[in-house]
N, C-alpha and C positions, 0 to 999 in steps of 0.2 A: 380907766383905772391906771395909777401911776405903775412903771414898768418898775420900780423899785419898793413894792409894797411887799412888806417881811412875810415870812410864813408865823401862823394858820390862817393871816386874816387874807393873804394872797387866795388861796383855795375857797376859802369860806365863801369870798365876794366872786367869785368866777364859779363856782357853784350857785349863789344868790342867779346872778346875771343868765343864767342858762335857764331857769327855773321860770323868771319873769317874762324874757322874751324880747322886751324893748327898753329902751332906756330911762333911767329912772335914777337921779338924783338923791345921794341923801346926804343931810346936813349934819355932823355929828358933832358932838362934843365930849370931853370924857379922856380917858384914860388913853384910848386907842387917839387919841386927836395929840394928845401929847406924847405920847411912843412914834406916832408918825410925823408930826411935823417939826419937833425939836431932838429925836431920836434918842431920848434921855428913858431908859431903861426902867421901865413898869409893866408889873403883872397885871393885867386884866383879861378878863374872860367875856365881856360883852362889851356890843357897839353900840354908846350912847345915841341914839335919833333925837334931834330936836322937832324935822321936819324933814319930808317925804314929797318930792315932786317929781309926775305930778299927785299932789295929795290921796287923789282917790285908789291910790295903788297900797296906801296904809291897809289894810284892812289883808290883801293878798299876802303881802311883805308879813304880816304881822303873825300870819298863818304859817308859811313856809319857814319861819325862822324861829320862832317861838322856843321857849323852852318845851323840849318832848320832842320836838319836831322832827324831820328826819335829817335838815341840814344840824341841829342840834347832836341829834345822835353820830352823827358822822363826824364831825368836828371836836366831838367833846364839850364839854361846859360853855362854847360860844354861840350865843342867841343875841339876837338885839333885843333892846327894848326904848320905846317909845316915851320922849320926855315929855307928857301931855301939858304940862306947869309951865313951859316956856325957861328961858335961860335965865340959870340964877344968878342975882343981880349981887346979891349979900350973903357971905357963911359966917357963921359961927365961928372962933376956936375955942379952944380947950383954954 
């Protein structure tokens, strides 16, 4: 985990990481992928997952972090959720 990762996502993923137990990769994209890699200032409440390595750990991850969950409750409105569709290639605008 980068040693300069903001709060609540610092806590959220160091709580994640205790809970799992071994290492486990995750690929994200989203809101939190643009707050953290370009530091340009947006509210988001969840961590987009594209993919979960190693995969079979989706299912655990999916459990402990969920929305209701108890990292859910403790964190507030932050839960991941799982981008089953794969990475969007074309949007829309207005």
């Amino acid at each position: 985990m980068p040693r300069d990762l903001a709060e609540p996502w610092r806590s959220f993923l160091t709580d994640l990481d205790a809970l799992v137990g071994h290492d486990v990769r995750l690929h994200c994209c989203g809101g939190f992928v643009v707050t953290m890699r370009y530091g340009l200032m947006r509210t988001t409440a969840d961590l987009d997952v594209l993919a979960i390595v190693p995969s079979d750990d989706q299912r655990t991850l999916a459990s402990v972090t969920g929305q209701g969950s108890a990292l859910h409750r403790t964190h507030g409105s932050i839960w991941t959720s799982s981008r089953s569709r794969g990475i969007p290639t074309a949007m829309k605008t207005a």
